[in-house]
C-alpha positions, 0 to 999 in steps of 0.5 A, a space after each residue: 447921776 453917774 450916767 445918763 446913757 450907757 456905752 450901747 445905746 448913743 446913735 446919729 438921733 444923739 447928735 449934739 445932745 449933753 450926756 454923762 457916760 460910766 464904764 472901763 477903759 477898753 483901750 487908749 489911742 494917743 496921737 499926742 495932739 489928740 486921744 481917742 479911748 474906747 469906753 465899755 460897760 456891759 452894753 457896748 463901747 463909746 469912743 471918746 475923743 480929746 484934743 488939743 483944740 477943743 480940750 482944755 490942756 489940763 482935761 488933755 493931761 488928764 487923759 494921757 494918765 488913764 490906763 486900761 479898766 480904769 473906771 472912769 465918768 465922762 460928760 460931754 457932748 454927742 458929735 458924728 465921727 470922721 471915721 466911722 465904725 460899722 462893726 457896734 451900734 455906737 460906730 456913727 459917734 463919739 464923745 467930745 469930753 467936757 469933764 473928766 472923772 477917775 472913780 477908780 484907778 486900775 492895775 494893768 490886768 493880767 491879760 488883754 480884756 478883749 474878745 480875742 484874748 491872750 489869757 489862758 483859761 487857768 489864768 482866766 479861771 484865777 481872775 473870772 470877775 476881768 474874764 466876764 468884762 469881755 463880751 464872749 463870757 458876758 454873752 453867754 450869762 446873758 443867754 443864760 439869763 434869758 434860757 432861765 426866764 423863757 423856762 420859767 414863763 413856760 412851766 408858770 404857763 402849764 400850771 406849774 408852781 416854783 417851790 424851793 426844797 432844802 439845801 441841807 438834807 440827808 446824806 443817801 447811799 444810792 447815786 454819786 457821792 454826797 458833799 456833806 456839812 458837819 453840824 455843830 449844835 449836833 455834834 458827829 452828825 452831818 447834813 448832805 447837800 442835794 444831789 437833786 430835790 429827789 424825795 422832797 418833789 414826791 412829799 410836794 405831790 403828796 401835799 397836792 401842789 400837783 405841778 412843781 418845778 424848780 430852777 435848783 443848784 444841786 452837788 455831787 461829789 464826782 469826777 469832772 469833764 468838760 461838761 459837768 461840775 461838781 455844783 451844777 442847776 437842774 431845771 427840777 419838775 414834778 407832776 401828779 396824776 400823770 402817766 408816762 406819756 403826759 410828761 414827754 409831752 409837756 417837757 417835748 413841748 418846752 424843749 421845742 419852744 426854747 429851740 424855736 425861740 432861740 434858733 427859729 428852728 422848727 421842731 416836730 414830734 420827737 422820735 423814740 427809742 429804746 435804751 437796747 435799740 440805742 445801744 444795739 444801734 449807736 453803742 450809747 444810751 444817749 446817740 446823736 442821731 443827725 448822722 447815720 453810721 448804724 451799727 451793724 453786726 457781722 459774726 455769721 460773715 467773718 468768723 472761721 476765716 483764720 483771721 483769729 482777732 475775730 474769731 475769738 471775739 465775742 461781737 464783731 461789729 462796724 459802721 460805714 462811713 459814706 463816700 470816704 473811700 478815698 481816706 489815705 492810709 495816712 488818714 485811716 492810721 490816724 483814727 487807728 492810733 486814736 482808738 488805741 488812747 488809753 480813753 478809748 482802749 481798743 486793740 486796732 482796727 480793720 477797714 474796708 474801702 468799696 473802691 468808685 470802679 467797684 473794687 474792693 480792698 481791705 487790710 485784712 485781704 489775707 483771710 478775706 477773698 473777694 466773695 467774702 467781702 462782696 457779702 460785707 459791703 452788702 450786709 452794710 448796704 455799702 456803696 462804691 465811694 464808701 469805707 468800713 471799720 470793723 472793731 471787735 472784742 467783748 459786747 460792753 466794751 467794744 460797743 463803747 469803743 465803736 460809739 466813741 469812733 462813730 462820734 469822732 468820725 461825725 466830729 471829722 467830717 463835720 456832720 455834728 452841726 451846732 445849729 442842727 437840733 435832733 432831739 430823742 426821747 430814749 425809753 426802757 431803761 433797765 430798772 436795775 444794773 446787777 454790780 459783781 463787786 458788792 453782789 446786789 442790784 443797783 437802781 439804774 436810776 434811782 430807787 423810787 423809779 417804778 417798773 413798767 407796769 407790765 413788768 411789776 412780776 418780774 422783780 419777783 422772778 426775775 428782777 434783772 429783766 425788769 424795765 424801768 418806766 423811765 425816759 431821757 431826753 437827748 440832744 445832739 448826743 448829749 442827755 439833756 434830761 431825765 426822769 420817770 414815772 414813780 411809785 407811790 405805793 408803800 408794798 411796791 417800794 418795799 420791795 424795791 429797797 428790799 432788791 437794793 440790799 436795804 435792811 428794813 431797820 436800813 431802809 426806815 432809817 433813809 427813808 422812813 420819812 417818804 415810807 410813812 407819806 406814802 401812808 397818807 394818800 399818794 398821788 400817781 405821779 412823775 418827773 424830770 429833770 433837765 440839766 440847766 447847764 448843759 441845755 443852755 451851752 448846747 441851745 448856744 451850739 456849745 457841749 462845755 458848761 463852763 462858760 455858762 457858769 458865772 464862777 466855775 470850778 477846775 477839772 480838779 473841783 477847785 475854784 482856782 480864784 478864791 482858792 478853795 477848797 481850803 483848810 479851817 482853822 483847828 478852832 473851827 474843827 474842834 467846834 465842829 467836833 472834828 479832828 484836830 488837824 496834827 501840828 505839822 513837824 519842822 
């Protein structure tokens, strides 16, 4: 037996009792005459304590040879400190050793393994297996754990069913770039990983499982940030005979029972927005809405004053930010240089301060009188006390810009609380998105979205217009979900390949599997995926996944640890029927 407790659970109700503890040594205290070592396994920390008095001079030499994330086993008995630690469960506690195993000895680590660490994160990523000893990343794969658990016991609860889709599949051409697999006994032919279990959740209503779901690892070939990965989990569902409404209220229902078990915050109906209301209002498809700072547009009020920036724009628009009229000029140069980044791209920006005696003043003063801002300050509904941005350039672009500044603005002013929750269901997304490049239509989606029912005309007179029957779920900025009812008819998603540039030899060849189903009897139905990840770093009051990932990759796609990607060996290639890679020249 290599334990009898674990390092979390010894108390004062231990006292005198003859236990056997396993773990790593954390840290070693040596007074000489006395040791005292931190013992920790994934439960906590012990204190075991050797001396001079009541150890053996043999268990004390051996102690002095112990260094850090040795693995180690201890017998002995339960005994009340002196000094006592209030800051873990154990504090009130030790073990006076008896018995003394090394079960492995251990290298120095190559930064500290403690909560505060001296690792940076690249060298951290490098030896992920030390990183997950320490309690902050431990921590964050335990509530991932339980996050994965209560979602399971949710769905069991409504009906749903956990069925498992296939990782090798067909390579599709819509979406993000697949990853793909060379098949060997099918020479020149590959599988694609999934991008998500799209078509075979669609084949499971046609085969009457009614309600699915799926805690499933899914693959895209694309560009990082903080927030995704190129593996990543979708919570993956499906259901039949439902509409639009049905769905919102069930993964409504399972999004606030995760906020409340895990927060204890209480959650009502969630509010919905459509896509163009959401861009018209916060200049994104996904807003947070904990905080204010509407957009607001002012041409009618500062064109054909001279100021040419505006007059040549095609959208001048701003947003007021409450009781920040005392911004130095400092301070406002500083957001003015932040939206001229590279990522942000903006030209510059005006301002203008609606002083606490009334006043009003601006850094465009020399082609704005009094008047002319007495109207914008009203136009915002601005009160003294208050500052105004105005950005400006074409519609798309500036209205991106100005999102950006609004979310950094919230970010400065410390109004996008971790532990504030404001969920948004956004409705009417565009069915489909016109690409000058390749002059056709793209799904906005995907191509099994259906229109909204009222707009089914539309994709013959004027596709463009036509609004998808889709919806996601934001959270505190972030789209944590999405989906949308699909078609089910044969005629109507001919049609929709047809509007996407498929030929029909094209279309059968991808899709010829779901077409000939479709034949057979399809359900209504509608679905929604949550990205797992991102819903458990945010209910963790975090926006990067990568903690919560066991074994993540780098902003380049690699897994600096195993070292991969990674070239093959020509052998493999040639069984693959690939080439051979070219003798490198010396």
């Amino acid at each position: 037996m290599f334990r009898t407790h674990t390092n979390g659970e010894l108390s004062l109700s231990n006292l005198n009792d003859n236990v056997t503890l396993s773990g790593w040594v954390q840290t070693i205290r040596d007074k000489g005459f006395m040791i005292w070592i931190d013992l920790r396994d994934r439960y906590g920390i012990t204190q075991l304590v050797f001396d001079e008095d009541r150890s053996s001079a043999e268990l004390l030499q051996d102690a002095k040879k112990l260094g850090r994330e040795f693995v180690i086993q201890v017998s002995g008995k339960v005994i009340e400190r002196t000094s006592k630690n209030p800051k873990i469960p154990t504090g009130d506690v030790e073990i006076l050793v008896e018995k003394l195993t090394v079960l492995n000895a251990a290298e120095l680590p190559p930064f500290t393994i403690e909560d505060e660490t001296d690792g940076g994160e690249e060298l951290r990523m490098k030896y992920r297996y030390l990183d997950i000893r320490r309690n902050p990343v431990r921590d964050k794969l335990i509530f991932r754990h339980k996050m994965a658990q209560k979602v399971r016991n949710y769905l069991s609860d409504q009906n749903f069913i956990e069925v498992e889709t296939p990782v090798l599949i067909k390579s599709t051409p819509e979406g993000a770039r697949d990853f793909v697999v060379p098949s060997r006994m099918n020479p020149g032919q590959f599988y694609a990983l999934p991008q998500s279990p799209q078509t075979f959740k669609q084949l499971l209503m046609i085969g009457g499982m009614d309600r699915y779901f799926q805690i499933v690892k899914c693959f895209r070939d694309e560009d990082l940030r903080a927030d995704r990965q190129p593996e990543f989990t979708q919570i993956d569902c499906e259901m039949a005979f439902v509409e639009q409404q049905d769905v919102l209220e069930i993964f409504e229902g399972m999004t606030a029972t995760l906020i409340k078990d895990i927060t204890g915050n209480e959650l009502g109906t969630f509010p919905r927005m459509t896509y163009d209301e959401a861009m018209k209002t916060y200049g994104n498809d996904k807003p947070d809405i904990r905080f204010g700072m509407k957009f607001v547009e002012v041409n009618d009020l500062v064109k054909g004053k001279d100021f040419k920036i505006f007059d040549e724009a095609e959208l001048v628009v701003g947003i007021n930010v409450e009781d920040c009229a005392d911004y130095t000029r400092k301070q406002i140069d500083e957001l003015i240089e932040w939206v001229k980044r590279p990522q942000i791209g903006a030209s510059g920006m005006v301002w203008i301060k609606f002083q606490t005696d009334g006043t009003i003043t601006s850094s465009v003063n020399k082609f704005y009188n009094e008047v002319d801002l007495n109207k914008i300050t009203e136009e915002f509904g601005a009160n003294a006390g208050d500052l105004i941005f105005l950005m400006s350039g074409t519609e798309n672009k500036v209205r991106t810009q100005l999102s950006a500044l609004r979310m950094e603005v919230g970010n400065r002013l410390g109004l996008r609380d971790p532990k504030e929750f404001a969920p948004l269901w956004v409705v009417d997304f565009p069915l489909l998105e016109w690409d000058e490049e390749s002059g056709r239509y793209h799904a906005m989606h995907h191509p099994f979205t259906s229109p909204k029912p009222e707009d089914i005309a539309l994709l013959q007179t004027d596709p463009g217009k036509a609004r998808a029957n889709a919806y996601d779920l934001v959270l505190n900025g972030n789209e944590i979900g999405g989906g949308s009812v699909r078609i089910f008819d044969k005629d109507l998603q001919s049609r929709m390949f047809d509007l996407l540039g498929f030929t029909k030899e094209e279309a059968e060849a991808q899709f010829g599997f779901l077409m000939n189903a479709f034949k057979y009897g399809a359900p209504p139905h509608a679905g929604l995926a949550f990205g797992f990840d991102r819903l458990v770093a945010i209910l963790d009051g975090n926006e990067v996944i990568r903690d919560y990932i066991a074994f993540p990759k780098n902003n380049s796609g690699r897994d600096v640890m195993i070292d991969a990607p990674s070239a093959i060996a020509d052998e493999q290639l040639t069984e693959l029927s690939l080439k051979v890679n070219a003798p490198s020249e010396k």
